[in-house]
N, C-alpha and C positions, 0 to 999 in steps of 0.2 A: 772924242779925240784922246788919244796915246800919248803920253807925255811920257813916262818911265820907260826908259828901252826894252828893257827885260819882259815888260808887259808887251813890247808891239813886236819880240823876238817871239813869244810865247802865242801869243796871239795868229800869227803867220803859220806857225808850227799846228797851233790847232785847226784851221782852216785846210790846209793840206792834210791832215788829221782824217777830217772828216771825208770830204774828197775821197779818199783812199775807202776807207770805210763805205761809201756808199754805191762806188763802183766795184767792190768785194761782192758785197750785197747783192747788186743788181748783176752781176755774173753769174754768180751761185744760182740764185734763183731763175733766171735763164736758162741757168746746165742741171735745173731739177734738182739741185743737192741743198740741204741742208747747214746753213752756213753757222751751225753751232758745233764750232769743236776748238778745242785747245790749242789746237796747230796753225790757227786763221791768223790775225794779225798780233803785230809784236805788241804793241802796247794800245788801250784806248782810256776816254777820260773818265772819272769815276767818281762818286761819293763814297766811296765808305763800304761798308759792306751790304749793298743793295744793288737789283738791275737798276738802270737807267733809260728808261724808255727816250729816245730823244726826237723829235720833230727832223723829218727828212728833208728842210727846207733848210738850207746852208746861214740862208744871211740871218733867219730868225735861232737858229743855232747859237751863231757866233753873238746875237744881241745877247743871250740868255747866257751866254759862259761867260760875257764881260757883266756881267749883274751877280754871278757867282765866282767872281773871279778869285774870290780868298779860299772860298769853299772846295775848291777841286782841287785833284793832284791826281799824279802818273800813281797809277795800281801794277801790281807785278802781274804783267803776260801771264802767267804760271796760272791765275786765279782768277781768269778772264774768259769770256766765251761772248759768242755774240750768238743771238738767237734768232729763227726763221722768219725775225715780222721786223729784224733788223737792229734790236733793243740791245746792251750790252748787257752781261751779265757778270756779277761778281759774286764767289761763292766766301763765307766765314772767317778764310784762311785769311782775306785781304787785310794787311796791316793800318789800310785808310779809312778809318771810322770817322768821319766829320760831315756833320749835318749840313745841309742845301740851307743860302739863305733865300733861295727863289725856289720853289719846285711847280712853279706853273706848265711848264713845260716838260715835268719828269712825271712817268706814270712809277713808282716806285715797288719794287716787287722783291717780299724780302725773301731770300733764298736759303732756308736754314738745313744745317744737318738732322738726321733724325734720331740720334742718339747723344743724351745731354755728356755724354762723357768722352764722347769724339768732341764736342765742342770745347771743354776743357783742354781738354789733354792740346787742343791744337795751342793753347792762349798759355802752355807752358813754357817759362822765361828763368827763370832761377837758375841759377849757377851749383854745382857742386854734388847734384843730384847723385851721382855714384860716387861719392866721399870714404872713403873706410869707417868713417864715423856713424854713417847710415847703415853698415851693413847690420848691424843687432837688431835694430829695429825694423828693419827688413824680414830679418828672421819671423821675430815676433809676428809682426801681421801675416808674415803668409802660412802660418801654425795657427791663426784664430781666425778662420772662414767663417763661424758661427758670429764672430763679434764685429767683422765687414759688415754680414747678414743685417744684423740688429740695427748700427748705424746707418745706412745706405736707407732703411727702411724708416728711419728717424728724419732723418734729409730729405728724403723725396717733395715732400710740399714744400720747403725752402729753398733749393737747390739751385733750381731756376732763376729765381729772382736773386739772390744774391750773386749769381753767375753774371747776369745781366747787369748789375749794378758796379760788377767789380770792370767788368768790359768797357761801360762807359768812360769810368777813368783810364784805361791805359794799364790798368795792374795785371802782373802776372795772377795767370787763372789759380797757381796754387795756392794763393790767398783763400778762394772759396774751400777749399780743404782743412781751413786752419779749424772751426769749429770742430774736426772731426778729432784734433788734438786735445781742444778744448774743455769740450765738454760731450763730445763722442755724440753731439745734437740733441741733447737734451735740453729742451728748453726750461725748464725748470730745477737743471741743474743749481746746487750751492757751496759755495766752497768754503773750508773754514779761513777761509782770507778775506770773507765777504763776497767774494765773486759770483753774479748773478748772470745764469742767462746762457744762448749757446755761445756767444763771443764772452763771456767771465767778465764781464764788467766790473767793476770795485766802484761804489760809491762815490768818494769824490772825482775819479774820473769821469763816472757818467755825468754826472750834473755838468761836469766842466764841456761836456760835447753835448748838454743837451737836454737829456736823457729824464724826464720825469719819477718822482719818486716821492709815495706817500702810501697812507692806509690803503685807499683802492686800488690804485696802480702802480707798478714798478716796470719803468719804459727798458730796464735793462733786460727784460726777458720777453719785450715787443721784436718781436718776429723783424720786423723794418727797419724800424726807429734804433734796435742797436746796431742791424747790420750798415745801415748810412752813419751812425755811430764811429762803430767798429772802422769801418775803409776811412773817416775821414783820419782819424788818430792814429791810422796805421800809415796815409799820407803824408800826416804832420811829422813822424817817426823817419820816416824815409826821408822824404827833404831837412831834418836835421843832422840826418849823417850819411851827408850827400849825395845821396841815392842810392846807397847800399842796405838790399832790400833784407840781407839775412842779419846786420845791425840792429834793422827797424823789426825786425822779428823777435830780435833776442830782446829788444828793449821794450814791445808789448807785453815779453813775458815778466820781466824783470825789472823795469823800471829804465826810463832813458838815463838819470843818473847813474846808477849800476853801470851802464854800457859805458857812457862818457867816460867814468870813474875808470875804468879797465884801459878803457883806450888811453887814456893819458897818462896811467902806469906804463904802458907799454913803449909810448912814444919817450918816458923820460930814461926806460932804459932799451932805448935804442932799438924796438921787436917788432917786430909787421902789427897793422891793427886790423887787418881780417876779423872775421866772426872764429873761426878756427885756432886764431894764436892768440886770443883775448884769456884773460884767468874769470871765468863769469861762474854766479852758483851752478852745481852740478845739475838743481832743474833745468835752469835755462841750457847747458850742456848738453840737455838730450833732448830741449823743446824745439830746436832746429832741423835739426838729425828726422825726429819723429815724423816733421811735416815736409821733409824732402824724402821719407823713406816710403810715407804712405801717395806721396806725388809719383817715385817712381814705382810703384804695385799700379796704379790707377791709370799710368803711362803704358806699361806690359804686364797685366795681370796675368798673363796665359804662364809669363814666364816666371813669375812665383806662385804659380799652380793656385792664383783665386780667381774668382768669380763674381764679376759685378752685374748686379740685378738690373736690367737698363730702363732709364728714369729719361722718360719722352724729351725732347727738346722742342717744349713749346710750354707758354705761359700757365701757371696753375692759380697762384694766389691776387685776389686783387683786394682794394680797399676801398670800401663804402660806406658814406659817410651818413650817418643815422641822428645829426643834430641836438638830441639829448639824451640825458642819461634812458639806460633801459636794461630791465632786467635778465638777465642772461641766458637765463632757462625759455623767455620766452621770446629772445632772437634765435635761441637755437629752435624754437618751435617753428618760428617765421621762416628759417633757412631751409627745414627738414633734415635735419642734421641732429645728431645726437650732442647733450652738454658737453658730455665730453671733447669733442671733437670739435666742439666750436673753444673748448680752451685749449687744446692744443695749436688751435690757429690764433690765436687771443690768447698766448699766455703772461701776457702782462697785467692782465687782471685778476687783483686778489681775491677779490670779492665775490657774493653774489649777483653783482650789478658793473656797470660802467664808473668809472670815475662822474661824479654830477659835473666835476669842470671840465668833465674834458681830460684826454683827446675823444670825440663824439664819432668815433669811426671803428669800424668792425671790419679784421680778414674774413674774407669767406675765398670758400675756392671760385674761380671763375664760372663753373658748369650751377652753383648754388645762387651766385648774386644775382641775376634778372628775377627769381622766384622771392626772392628775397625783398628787393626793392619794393616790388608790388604788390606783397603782403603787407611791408612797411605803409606803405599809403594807402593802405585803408585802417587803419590803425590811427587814433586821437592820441596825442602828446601825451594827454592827461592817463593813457591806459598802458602806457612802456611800463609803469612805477607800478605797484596795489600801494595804497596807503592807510592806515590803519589809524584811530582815534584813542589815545591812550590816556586814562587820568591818574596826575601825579601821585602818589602815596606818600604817606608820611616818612619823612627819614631819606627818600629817596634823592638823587643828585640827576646830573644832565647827565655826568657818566655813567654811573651806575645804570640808566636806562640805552644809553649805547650801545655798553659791550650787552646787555640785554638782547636787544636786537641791533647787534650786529652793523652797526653805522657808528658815526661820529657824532662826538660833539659837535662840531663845528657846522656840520648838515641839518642838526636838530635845531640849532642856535638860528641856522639862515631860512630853514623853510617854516618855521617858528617865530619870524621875525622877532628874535629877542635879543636885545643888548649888552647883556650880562649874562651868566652862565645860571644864574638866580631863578629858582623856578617854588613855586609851593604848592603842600597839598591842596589834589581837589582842584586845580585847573589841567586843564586839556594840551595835548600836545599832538602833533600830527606827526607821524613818523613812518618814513619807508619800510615796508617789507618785502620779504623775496615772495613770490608766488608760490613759490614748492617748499618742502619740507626740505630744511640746510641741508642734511646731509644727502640730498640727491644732487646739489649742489659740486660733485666728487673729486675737481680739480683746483677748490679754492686754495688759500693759503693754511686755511686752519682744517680743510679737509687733509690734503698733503702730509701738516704736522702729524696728526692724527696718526696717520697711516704708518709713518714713521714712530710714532711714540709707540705703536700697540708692534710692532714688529719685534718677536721674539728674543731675548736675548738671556746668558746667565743670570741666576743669583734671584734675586727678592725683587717685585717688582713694585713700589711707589710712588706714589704723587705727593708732589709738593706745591703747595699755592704761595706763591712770591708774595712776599709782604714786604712794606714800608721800609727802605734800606735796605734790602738783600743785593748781594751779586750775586752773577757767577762763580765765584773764587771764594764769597762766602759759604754759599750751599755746599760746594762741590767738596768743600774744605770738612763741612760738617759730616758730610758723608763719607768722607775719605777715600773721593774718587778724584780723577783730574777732570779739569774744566776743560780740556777737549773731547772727554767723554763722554761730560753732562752737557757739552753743547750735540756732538754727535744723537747722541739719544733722542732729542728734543730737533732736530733740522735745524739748528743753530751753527752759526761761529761762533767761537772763544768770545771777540770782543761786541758780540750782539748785547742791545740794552735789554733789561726783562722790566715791565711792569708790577706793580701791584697786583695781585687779582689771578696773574696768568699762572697755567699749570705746570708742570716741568715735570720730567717721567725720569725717575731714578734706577736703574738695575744696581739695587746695593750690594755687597757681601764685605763681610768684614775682614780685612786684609792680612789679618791676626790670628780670627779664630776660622772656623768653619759653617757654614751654611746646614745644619740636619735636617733632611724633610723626615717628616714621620705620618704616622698617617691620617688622612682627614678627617678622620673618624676620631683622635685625639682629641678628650675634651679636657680640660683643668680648670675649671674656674670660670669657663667662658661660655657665654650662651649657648644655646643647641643650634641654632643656626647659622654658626659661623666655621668660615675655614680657615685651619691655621698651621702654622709653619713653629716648630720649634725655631731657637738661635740659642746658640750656647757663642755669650757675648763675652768679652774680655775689658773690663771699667781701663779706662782710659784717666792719665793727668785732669783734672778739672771736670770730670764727672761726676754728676750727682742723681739720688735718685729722680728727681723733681725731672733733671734735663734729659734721663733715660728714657723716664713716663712718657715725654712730650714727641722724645725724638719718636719713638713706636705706638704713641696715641694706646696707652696701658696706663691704669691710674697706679699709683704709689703703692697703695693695698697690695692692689696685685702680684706686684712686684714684692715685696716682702715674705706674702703667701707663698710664691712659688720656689724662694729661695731663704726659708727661714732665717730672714734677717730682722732681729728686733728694733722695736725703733730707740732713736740715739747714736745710734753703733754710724761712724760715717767709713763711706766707701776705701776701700784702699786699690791705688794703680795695680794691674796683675790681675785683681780677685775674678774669679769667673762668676757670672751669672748666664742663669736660664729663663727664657722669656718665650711664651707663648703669643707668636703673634696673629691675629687678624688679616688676613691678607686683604678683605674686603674693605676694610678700614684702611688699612693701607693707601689702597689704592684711591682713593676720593679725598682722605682729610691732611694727609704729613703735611 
């Protein structure tokens, strides 16, 4: 029984509904024609964007739409067909995405476009897209088709599923573009603001959405886990400044305070509070602009003369759960997939291995999981790991055997069952190892560094091993460079913590005097087997010989020798000295 009018109005209207519809049907096919075409009936009833197969039996119809009665609504004519065996059909465009609570009675048939960037472009909702303020940036991308190229080609495994995930909420599609602002899809992207990941995460955000973070794993550069991250804190943004989506944009980039802050300047001297008449940093100025500019090249690329590489519209990545830790080399063995490739899909893992706690799940592409799965089960729990029999040494700690091989303490302490971090010579320790040789290893965090550290650049090239009390601001000070240099050099931010122990790569040169190479073959003083670099140094306020030795790993002698200086005599600020340095030493002991 009908109590709610509106439901026994609705209800009437649907029954005549169908009526109509089945005597369509049944004439068409009588008159041999195909009763699929856009021009047939004005409206019919719909899920979402799916066919709807429905039962040609009127009364068990109308049971089955009063059991889905919350679930349906009127779809737009325009996006409607009905098909030869009678079934409705809804193509992409339909704006009624809501799932059936009953589908006993619907055969469901999804009906997608075949080009993932037609399906975008349809789901674009933004405002302002031809702004004057976009026009620069406009410019820009349609002059770097090489750098389209590169992203597009970065995106392809991602694309999909955060398309799909942005759709389920109801968001404008050009959300899925903002990575390409971001961090142009690089998952492994870092910023010296700490921002991790292709959505830039910053640390205490992530954690606040979620987001896991430790030795093994960093959830801010999980392919998934940021992007469901990423749309929900881009929701929260939006419903704080009441659904103004280029607000919640500018204040992803910039902080929601920031925005508030602006907006309430404006409102107290009496100014629109648009995104456009806000006073916000000149970044976020042009991180709007950026993601409406590169939305409309992706809207008509023909008509800024680029070319987008087209990236299928249909599922690529899924996520399968593999229940414990396991070595990475040898899931990308189980996939058939090269390491690399399984960390490009996994690039939340820093390591050689899975986090032991979890999260116990691996991306692989769709066409790799069933190969995957069924290697996995034949496979013993106890053989995901190799583990190794190690006895303690004298002197030695819990850490000092960690950063050894490459784990924790905290993993040696649990699969060690020991209570304390207390260990002594001469007992045994059981401790993971990777199967392969680290450095095949190629996309961990300390491969990465690596890569980064050994990347060419001016001047003297040094290492430094962080000791007891050092910063950044300290080193960078000693060497008289800036600590966004020494973090850039090193894959670091400015405000990264460093370790005891850890190496740090210096491109030094003296800001005073000059760098001399001369030639390798230059010996003074110094063994036959080394290579070395002149410096003609300039003594600084509060140098002495002692702290010159140390800084360039030269003993005092040497340093006398090569600058006939007697002893007793102390340094004066100005005086020049010449030092033959060791490059080889250098590089291993500063």
């Amino acid at each position: 029984m009908v109590n709610n009018p509106e439901q026994a109005i609705t209800r009437l209207g649907f029954v005549l509904l169908m009526l109509i519809m089945l005597s369509a049907c049944a004439a068409q096919h009588q008159a041999g024609q195909s009763p699929r075409s856009e021009t047939d009936s004005d409206t019919y009833m719909t899920s979402g964007n799916h066919a709807l197969e429905i039962d040609n039996d009127p009364s068990r119809m109308l049971a089955v739409w009063e059991e889905n009665l919350s679930t349906f609504s009127i779809a737009d004519p325009e996006h409607i067909t009905l098909s030869a065996d009678g079934s409705i059909e809804t193509d992409d465009r339909s704006p009624n995405a809501v799932p059936l609570k009953n589908s006993r009675h619907f055969n469901v048939i999804h009906h997608h476009n075949h080009d993932l960037w037609e399906r975008i472009r349809e789901g674009f909702a933004l405002p302002d897209r031809d702004h004057p303020l976009t026009r620069a940036e406009k410019l820009w991308y349609s002059k770097h088709q090489e750098y389209i190229n590169r992203t597009v080609t970065r995106a392809r495994p991602y694309l999909h599923y955060i398309t799909e995930e942005a759709e389920k909420r109801g968001m404008p599609t050009e959300i899925v573009l903002l990575p390409i602002i971001e961090s142009a899809f690089q998952p492994f992207a870092y910023s010296h603001g700490r921002a991790a990941g292709i959505w830039q995460f910053i640390p205490a955000t992530a954690s606040h959405y979620g987001l896991k973070q430790n030795w093994w794993y960093d959830g801010r550069r999980d392919i998934m886990a940021s992007t469901v991250a990423a749309l929900d804190y881009l929701e929260a943004l939006k419903n704080n400044f009441d659904g103004e989506w280029l607000l919640a944009l500018a204040a992803y980039n910039s902080g929601q305070g920031t925005v508030a802050n602006a907006i309430r300047y404006n409102k107290r001297h009496g100014r629109p509070t648009d995104f456009w008449s806000l006073r916000l940093p000149e970044e976020t100025r042009a991180y709007v602009p950026k993601l409406l500019a590169i939305s409309a090249i992706v809207a008509d690329p023909e008509k800024y003369n680029i070319t987008l590489e087209s990236i299928p519209d249909e599922p690529y990545l899924v996520k399968v759960d593999v229940g414990s830790q396991i070595d990475l080399a040898l899931a990308a063995e189980l996939a058939g997939i090269s390491i690399e490739d399984l960390y490009r899909l996994n690039p939340g893992f820093n390591r050689w291995a899975t986090d032991p706690d979890g999260p116990h799940q691996l991306v692989l592409s769709i066409d790799k999981a069933e190969h995957f799965q069924a290697k996995l089960a034949e496979l013993p729990v106890s053989k995901r790991i190799k583990w190794t029999r190690y006895e303690i040494r004298e002197g030695e700690t819990l850490s000092h055997i960690a950063v050894r091989y490459r784990t924790t303490v905290s993993l040696l302490r649990e699969v060690n069952k020991l209570r304390t971090n207390f260990i002594k010579a001469g007992d045994n320790l059981i401790i993971p190892v990777a199967t392969k040789k680290i450095n095949d290893y190629a996309l961990t965090l300390d491969q990465r560094t690596r890569a980064i550290q050994n990347a060419e650049k001016k001047g003297l090239k040094v290492s430094y091993i962080v000791k007891d009390g050092d910063s950044l601001w300290e080193i960078a000070r000693k060497y008289d460079v800036s600590v966004k240099e020494l973090a850039t050099w090193n894959g670091m931010a400015p405000r990264d913590y460093i370790r005891p122990g850890q190496k740090l790569v210096i491109w030094w040169t003296d800001k005073r005097t000059t760098l001399a190479d001369i030639s390798r073959s230059t010996r003074i003083g110094l063994p036959r087997d080394t290579v070395t670099q002149r410096i003609n140094y300039t003594v600084r306020k509060g140098d002495s010989l002692s702290r010159i030795s140390q800084r360039f790993n030269v003993t005092i002698s040497k340093l006398r020798q090569w600058n006939s200086l007697p002893k007793g005599k102390y340094l004066q600020p100005g005086q020049k000295l010449t030092l033959f340095v060791d490059v080889t030493r250098q590089t291993e002991n500063i």
